[in-house]
N, C-alpha and C positions, 0 to 999 in steps of 0.2 A: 286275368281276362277282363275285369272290369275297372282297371289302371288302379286300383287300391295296393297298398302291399301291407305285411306286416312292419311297423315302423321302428319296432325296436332295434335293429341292426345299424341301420341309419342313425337313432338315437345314441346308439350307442359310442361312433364313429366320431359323431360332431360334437358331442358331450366330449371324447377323448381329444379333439385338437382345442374346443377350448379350454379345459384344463390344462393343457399345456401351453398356450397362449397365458394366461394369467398368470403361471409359473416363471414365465420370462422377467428380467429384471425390468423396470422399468416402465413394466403394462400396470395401468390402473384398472383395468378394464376389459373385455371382451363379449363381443356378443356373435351369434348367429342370425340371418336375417335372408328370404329370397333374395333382395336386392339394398344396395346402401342409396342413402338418398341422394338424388341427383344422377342415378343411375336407371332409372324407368321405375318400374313398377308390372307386374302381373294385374291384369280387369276382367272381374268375372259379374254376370249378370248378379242381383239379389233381389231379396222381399223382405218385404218389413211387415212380420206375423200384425194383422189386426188391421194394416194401414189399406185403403180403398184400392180397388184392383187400379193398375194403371193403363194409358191407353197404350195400344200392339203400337206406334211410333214415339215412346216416350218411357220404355223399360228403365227399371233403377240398376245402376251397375256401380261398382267402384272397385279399385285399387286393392290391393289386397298383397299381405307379407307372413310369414310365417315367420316366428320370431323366437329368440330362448327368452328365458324367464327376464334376462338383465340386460335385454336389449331397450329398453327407455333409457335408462339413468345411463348404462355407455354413450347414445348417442345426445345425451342432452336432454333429452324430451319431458315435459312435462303432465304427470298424471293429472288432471283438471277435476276428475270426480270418480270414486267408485275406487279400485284395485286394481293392482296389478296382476300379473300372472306370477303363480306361485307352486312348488315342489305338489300340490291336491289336483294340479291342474294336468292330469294327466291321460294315455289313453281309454281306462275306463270309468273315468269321472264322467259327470254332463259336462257336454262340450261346452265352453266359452268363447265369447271375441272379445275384446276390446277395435272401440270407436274413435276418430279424430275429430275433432271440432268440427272441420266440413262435412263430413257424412249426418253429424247430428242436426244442424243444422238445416242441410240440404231434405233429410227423409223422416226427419224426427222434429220438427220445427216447435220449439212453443213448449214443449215437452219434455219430459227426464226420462234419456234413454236409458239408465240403470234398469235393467231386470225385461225389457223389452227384448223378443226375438227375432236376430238376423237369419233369413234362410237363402240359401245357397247350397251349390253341389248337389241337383234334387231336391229333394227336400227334408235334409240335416239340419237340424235345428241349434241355433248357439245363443246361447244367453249373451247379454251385454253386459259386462259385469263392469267397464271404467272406460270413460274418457278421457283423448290425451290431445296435448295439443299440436295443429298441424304440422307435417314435416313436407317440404317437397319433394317430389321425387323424379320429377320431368324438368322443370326451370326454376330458377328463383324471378324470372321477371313475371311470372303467372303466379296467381293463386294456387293453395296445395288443392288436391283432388279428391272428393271423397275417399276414406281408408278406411280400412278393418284392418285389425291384426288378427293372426289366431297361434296357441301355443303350439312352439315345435311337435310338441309330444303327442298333440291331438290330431297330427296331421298324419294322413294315411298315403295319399296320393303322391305317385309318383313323378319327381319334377328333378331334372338334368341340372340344375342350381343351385348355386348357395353364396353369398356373400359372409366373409366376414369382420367384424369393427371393430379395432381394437384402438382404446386410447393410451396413449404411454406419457408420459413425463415428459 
């Protein structure tokens, strides 16, 4: 009723086609992701726990992707600071994101956004545990657009989507 579900099913399904994605000859690679870059992106309002309230015509929002654990090093992406998502990062761990260079930048200026928290979906709290570097997901003749990522497995919400990347040989 309140669009959550339980997610292990779902986990379980996408975990089963990228194991068998990787199993194919050829693939170096595979990941899960809402969207591949250059494909849009999902934008949901945030807050930045600590940061000055902002004004009612000037809300913080960004970009946002639900990801598996080995969706950076598939698509390239570089970790800039902090970690990755990893097998501890799951549904009843403390939640985490990972941030892009432009979010940190844009909401977190001057500052090391390791250990700082992003709040969204109400108010769900995610540690920031690594910065990566930007991807775009609208144009390549613009700048990429503030991002978060958050791990598949901590995601509850139900979304009609999925992309998948896989690199081959």
């Amino acid at each position: 009723e309140d669009g959550r579900i339980d997610p292990s099913r779902k986990i379980r399904f996408i975990n089963n086609v990228l194991d068998t994605l990787r199993e194919t000859p050829g693939v170096r690679g595979a990941a899960a992701s809402f969207t591949a870059p250059l494909n849009g992106a999902p934008n949901r309002g945030i807050r930045i726990e600590g940061n000055p309230a902002p004004r009612a015509d000037d809300q913080p929002n960004a970009d946002f992707q639900v990801i598996s654990a080995d969706y950076f090093t598939t698509v390239g992406m570089t970790l800039i600071s902090g970690r990755a998502f990893g097998p501890a990062d799951r549904a009843e761990a403390p939640r985490v994101v990972i941030v892009n260079r432009a979010l940190a930048d844009k909401y977190l200026p001057g500052g090391n956004p390791l250990g700082r928290v992003l709040l969204f979906g109400g108010n769900l709290r995610h540690e920031i545990v690594g910065v990566v570097a930007d991807a775009r997901y609208r144009s390549v003749e613009q700048a990429a657009d503030p991002t978060f990522y958050l791990p598949l497995e901590q995601n509850s919400e139900r979304w009609p989507f999925l992309a998948f990347t896989i690199w081959t040989d």
